[in-house]
C-alpha positions as CSV (number, residue, x, y, z in Angstrom):
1,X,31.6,-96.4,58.8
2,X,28.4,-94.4,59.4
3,X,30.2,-92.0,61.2
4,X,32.8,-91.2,57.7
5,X,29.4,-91.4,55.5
6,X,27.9,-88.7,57.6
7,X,31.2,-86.4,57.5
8,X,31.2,-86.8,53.7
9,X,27.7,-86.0,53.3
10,X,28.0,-83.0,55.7
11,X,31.2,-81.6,53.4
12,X,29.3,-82.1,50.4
13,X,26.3,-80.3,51.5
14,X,28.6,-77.5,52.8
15,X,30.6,-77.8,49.4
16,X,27.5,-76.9,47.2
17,X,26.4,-74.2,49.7
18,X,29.5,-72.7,48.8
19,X,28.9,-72.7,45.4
20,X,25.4,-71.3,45.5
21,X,26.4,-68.5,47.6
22,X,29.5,-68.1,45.5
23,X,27.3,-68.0,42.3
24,X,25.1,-65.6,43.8
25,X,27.8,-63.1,45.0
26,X,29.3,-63.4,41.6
27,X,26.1,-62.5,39.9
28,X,25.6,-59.2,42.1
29,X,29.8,-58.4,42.7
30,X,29.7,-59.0,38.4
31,X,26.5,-56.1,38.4
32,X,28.2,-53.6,40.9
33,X,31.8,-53.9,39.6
34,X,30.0,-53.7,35.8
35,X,28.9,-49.8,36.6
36,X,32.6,-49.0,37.7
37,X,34.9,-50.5,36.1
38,X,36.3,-52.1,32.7
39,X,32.5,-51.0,31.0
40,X,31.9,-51.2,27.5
41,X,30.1,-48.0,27.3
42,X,31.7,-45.0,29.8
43,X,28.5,-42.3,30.1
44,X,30.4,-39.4,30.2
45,X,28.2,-36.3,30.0
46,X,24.2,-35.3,29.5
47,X,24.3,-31.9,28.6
48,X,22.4,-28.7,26.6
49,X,24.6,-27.1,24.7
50,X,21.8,-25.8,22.6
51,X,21.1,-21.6,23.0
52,X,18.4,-22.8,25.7
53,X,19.7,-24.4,28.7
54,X,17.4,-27.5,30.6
55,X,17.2,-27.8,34.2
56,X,20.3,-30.5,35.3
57,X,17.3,-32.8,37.2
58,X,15.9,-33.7,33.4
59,X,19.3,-34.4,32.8
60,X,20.8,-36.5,35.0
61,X,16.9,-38.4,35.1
62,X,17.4,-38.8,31.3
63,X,21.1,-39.9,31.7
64,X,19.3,-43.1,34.5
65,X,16.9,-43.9,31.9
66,X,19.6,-44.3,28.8
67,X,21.8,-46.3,31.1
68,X,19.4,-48.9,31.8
69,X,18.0,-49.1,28.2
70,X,21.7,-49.8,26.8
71,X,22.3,-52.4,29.7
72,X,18.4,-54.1,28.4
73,X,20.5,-54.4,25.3
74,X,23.0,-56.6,27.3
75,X,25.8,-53.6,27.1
76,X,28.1,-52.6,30.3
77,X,27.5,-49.1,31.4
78,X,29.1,-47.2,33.7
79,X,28.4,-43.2,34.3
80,X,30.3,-40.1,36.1
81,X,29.1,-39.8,39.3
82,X,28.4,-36.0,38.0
83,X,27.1,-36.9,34.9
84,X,25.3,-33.9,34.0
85,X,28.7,-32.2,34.3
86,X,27.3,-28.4,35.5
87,X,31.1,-27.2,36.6
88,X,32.6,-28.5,33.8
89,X,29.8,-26.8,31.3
90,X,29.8,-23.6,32.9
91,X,33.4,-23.0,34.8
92,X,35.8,-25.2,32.5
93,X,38.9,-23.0,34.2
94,X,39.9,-24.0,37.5
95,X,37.3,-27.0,37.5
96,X,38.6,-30.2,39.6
97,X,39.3,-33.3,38.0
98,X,38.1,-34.5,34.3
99,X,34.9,-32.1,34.2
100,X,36.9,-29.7,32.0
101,X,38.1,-32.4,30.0
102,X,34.7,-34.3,29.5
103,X,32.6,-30.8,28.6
104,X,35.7,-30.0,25.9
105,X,35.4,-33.4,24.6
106,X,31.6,-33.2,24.1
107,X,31.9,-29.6,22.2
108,X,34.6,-31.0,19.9
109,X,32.5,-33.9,19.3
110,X,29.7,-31.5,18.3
111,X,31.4,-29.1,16.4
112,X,33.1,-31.7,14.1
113,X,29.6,-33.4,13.8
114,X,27.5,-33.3,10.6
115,X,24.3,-31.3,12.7
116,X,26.1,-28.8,14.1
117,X,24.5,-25.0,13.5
118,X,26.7,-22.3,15.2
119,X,23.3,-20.3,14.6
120,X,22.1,-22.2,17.5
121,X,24.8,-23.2,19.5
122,X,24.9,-22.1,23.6
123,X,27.6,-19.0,23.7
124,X,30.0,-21.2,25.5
125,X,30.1,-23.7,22.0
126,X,30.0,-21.0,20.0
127,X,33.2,-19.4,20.9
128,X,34.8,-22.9,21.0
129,X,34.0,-23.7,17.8
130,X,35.4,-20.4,16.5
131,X,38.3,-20.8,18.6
132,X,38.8,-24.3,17.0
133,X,37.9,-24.4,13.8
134,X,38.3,-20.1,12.8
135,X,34.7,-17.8,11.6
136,X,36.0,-18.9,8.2
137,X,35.0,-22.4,8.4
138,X,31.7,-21.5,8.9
139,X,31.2,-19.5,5.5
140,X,32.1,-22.6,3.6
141,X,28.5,-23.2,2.5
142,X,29.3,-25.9,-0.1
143,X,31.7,-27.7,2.2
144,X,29.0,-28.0,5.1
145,X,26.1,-29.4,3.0
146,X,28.3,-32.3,1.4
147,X,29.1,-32.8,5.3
148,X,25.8,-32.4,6.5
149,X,24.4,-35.2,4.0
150,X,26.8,-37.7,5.2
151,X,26.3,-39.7,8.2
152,X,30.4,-40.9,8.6
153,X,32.2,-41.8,11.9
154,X,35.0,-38.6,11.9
155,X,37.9,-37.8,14.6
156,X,38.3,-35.7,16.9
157,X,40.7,-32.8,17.6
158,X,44.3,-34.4,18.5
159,X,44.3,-32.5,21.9
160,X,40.8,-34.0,22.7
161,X,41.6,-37.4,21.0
162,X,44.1,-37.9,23.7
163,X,42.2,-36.7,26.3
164,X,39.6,-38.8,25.3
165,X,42.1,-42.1,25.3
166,X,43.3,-41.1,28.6
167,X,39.6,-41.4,30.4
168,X,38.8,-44.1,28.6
169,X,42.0,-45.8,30.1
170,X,41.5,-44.6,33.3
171,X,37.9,-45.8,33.6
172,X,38.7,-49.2,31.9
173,X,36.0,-48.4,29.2
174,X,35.5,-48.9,25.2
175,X,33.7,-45.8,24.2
176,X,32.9,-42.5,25.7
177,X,29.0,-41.9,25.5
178,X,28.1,-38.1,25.5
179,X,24.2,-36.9,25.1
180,X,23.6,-33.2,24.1
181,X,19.9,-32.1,24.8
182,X,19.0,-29.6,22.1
183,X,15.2,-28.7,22.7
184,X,12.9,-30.0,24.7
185,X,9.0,-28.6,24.5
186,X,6.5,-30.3,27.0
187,X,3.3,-29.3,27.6
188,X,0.3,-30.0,29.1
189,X,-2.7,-27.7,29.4
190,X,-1.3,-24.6,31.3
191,X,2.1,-27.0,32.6
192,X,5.5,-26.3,31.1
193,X,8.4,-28.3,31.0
194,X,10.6,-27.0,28.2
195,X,14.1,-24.8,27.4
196,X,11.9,-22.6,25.8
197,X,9.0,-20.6,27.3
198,X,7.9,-17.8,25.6
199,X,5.2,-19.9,23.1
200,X,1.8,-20.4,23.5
201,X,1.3,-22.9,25.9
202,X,-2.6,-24.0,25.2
203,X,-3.4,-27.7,24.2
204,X,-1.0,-30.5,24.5
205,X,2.2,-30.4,22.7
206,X,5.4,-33.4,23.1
207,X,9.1,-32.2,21.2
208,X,12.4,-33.3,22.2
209,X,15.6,-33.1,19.8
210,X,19.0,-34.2,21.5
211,X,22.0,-36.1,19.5
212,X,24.3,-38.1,21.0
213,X,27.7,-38.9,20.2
214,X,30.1,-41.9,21.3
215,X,33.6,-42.2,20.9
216,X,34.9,-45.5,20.1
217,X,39.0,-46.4,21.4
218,X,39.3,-49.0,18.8
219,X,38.7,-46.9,16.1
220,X,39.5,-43.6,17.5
221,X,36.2,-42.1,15.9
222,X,33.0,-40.5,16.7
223,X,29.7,-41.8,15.6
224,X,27.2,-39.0,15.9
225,X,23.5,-40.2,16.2
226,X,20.5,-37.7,16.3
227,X,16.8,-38.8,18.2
228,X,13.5,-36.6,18.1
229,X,10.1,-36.9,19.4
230,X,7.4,-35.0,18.5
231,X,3.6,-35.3,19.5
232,X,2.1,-38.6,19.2
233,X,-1.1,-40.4,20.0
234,X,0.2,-43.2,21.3
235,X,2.5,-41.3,23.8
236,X,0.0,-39.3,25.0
237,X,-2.7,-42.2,25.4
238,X,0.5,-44.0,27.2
239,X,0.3,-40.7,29.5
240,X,-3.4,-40.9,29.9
241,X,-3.1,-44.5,30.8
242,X,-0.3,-43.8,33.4
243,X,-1.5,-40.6,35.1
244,X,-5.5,-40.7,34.6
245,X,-7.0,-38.0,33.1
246,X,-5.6,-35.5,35.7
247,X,-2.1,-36.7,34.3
248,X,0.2,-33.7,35.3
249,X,3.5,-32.5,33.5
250,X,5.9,-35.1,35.9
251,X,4.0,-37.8,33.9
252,X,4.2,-36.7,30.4
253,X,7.9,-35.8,30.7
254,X,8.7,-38.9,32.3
255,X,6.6,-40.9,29.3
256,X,8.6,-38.5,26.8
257,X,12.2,-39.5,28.5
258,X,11.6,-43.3,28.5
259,X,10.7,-42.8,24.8
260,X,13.7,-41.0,24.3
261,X,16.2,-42.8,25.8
262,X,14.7,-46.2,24.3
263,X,14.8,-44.3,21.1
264,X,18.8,-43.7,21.0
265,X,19.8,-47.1,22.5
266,X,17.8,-48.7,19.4
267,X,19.4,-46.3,17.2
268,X,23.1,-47.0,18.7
269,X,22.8,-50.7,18.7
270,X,21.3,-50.8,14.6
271,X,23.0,-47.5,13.5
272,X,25.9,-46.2,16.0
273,X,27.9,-49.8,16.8
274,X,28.1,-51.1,13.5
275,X,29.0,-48.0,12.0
276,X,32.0,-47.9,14.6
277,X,33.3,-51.1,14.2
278,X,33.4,-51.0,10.4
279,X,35.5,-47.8,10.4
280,X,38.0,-49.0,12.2
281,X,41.4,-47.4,11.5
């Protein structure tokens, strides 16, 4: 009798082993497997497309930073494993798998937004856009500023609709995030971190502009987003309070990026989502 007590007590201890370890495999397997596969959110490019180009190590920082703000927000994320997308940006011809793809994707995306400015647009967008849309499109004054005062989800080109349906298949994900870096302007005494460099570079001075825009597969449309920081106390007192008073540039950029990238996953969750899935079609 003791002997059956014992075996039962010895396969129920083993039983609820199992399940602990089980449960805690589950919780890690369900973390890895979220970043690869069947993600709500696909992080598909971080990019300058603006006339001044960024280095691709505030880029592909920036793109860690916005992927663990949007999974705070209790979103699946998953990113390309070249997410600042370099061949696909600058050698689209010839370029191996969907880098070509993604960095056509993220132009149309722009180009049909309401912020675009040729004026200021990289070369490389530039001649897309003309190639897309024709010079004429851009002389429609009228036309532009009703556009540019509206803040609606719009389609993309049908060549880059389906391209964009086909990696979002592929990758098992909802929406295709893409992040284009217009201007960034950090300084810091004599210490430059910016696209730009030919402006005074005395005093203390914080800018970034980027937009971002995400691609929804329900819907089939874009929602295009805009974020911008500009010089603030508090972000600099959070610099001093981080990096002493001998803070150095790393510090400030690094204060400016977490700002950043909180700033556009608040703005997708209250502004981006909801415009998305009310315009469904």
């Amino acid at each position: 009798m003791h002997g059956v007590i014992r075996w039962r007590w010895l396969w129920s201890v083993f039983g609820i082993s199992l399940l602990l370890v089980s449960g805690c495999v589950s919780g890690e397997a369900a973390g890895l497997f979220a970043n690869h596969s069947g993600s709500q959110i696909y992080l598909a490019e971080v990019q300058s497309y603006g006339e001044s180009e960024l280095k691709p190590d505030y880029q592909a920082t920036l793109a860690d930073k916005i992927a663990d703000q949007l999974r705070q927000k209790g979103l699946s994320v998953s990113a390309a494993l070249d997410v600042t997308n370099e061949s696909g940006r600058h050698d689209a011809i010839g370029t191996a798998g969907d880098q070509a793809a993604l960095s056509e994707i993220h132009m149309d995306a722009i180009i049909h937004g309401h912020t675009f400015d040729r004026g200021y647009a990289a070369p490389k967008l530039a001649h897309y856009a003309d190639q897309t849309l024709g010079r004429a499109y851009f002389h429609d004054e009228a036309r532009i500023e009703n556009w540019q005062k509206s803040n609606v989800p719009y389609r993309l080109g049908s060549k880059c609709q389906a391209e964009a349906e086909r990696i979002a298949a592929a990758r098992g994900a909802q929406m295709l995030l893409f992040v284009n870096i217009r201007d960034v302007d950090v300084r810091l005494k004599h210490s430059i971190f910016a696209s730009h460099t030919d402006k005074d570079t005395r005093g203390k001075k914080l800018m970034t502009q980027l937009d971002y825009y995400i691609w929804d597969a329900r819907s089939g449309r874009v929602y295009e987003g805009t974020s911008e920081i500009k010089k603030t106390a508090q972000l600099v007192n959070f610099g001093l309070g981080q990096g002493g008073k001998g803070m150095d540039i790393d510090v400030l950029v690094n204060v400016v990026m977490d700002a950043q990238a909180k700033k556009l996953a608040d703005d997708l969750m209250k502004q981006g989502l909801p415009a998305l899935r009310g315009g469904a079609s």
